[in-house]
C-alpha positions as semicolon CSV with decimal commas, in nm:
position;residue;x (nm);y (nm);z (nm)
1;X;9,445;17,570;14,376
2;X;9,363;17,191;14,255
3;X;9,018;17,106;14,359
4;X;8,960;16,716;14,378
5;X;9,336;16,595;14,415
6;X;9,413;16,743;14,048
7;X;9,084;16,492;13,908
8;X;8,841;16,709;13,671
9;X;8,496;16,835;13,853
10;X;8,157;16,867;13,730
11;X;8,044;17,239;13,719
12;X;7,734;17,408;13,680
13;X;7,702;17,795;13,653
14;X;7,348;17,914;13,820
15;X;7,134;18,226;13,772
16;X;6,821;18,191;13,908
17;X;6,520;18,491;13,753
18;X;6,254;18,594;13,892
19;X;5,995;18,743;13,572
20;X;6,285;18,940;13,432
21;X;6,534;19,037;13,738
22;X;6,786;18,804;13,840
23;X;6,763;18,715;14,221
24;X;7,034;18,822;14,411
25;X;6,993;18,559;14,665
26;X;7,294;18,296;14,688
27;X;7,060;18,018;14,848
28;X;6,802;18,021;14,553
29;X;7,144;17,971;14,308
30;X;7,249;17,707;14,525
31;X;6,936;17,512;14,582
32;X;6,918;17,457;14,199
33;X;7,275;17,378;14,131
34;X;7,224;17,115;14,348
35;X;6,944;16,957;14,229
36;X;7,147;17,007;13,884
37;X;7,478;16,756;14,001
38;X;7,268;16,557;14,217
39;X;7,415;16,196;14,094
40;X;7,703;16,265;13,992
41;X;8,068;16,309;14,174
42;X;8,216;16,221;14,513
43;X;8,154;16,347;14,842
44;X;8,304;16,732;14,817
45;X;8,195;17,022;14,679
46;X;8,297;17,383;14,631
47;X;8,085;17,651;14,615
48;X;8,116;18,003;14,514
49;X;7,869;18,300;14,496
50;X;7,983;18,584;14,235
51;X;7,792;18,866;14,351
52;X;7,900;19,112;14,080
53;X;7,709;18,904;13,801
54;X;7,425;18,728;14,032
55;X;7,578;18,387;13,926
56;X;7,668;18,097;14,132
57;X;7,918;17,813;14,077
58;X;7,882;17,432;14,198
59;X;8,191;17,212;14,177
60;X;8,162;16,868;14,236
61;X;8,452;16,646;14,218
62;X;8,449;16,392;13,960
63;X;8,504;16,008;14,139
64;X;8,817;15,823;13,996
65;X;8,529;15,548;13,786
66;X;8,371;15,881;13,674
67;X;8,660;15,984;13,538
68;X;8,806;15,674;13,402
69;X;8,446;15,576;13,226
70;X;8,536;15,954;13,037
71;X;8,646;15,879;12,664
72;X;9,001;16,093;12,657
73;X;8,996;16,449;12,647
74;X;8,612;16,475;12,744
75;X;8,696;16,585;13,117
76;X;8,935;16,907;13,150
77;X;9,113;17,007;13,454
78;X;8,882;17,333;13,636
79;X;8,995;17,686;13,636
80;X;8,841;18,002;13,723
81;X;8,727;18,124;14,099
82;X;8,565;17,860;14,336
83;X;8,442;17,851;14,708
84;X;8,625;17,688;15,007
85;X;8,596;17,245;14,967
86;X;8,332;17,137;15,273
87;X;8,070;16,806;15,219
88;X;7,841;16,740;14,965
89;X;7,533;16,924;14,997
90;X;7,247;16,647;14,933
């Protein structure tokens, strides 16, 4: 699948701990990966919860002056597993 019409996204892998145990609650990764992107990229997002490792994954897609401003070659195309597109969380 191309996320963001085939434009690059910004991506931030969460684990949240809690003393020395990861939490296992999706929510708690997502809160922070927000907070993490907030400022950057367009209006969609993707999402996705891997419940095997406790990590989550935010995907934000890059806007075409984002991506433009980039020097070449800084900004890759995404790969690897990602959640269904819906609005930016805020």
């Amino acid at each position: 699948m191309r996320l963001n019409a085939g434009l690059p996204v910004w991506h931030v892998s969460v684990s949240a701990w809690s003393g020395e145990k990861r939490s296992s609650q999706p929510k708690v990764c997502e809160r922070e990966a927000v907070k993490l992107l907030r400022g950057v990229g367009g209006e969609r997002e993707w999402w996705f919860f891997n419940p095997a490792a406790l990590i989550g994954h935010l995907r934000v897609g890059l806007t075409e002056a984002e991506h433009a401003a980039l020097p070449c070659g800084v900004a890759e195309h995404d790969a690897g597993e990602s959640g269904p597109e819906r609005k930016r969380t805020r």
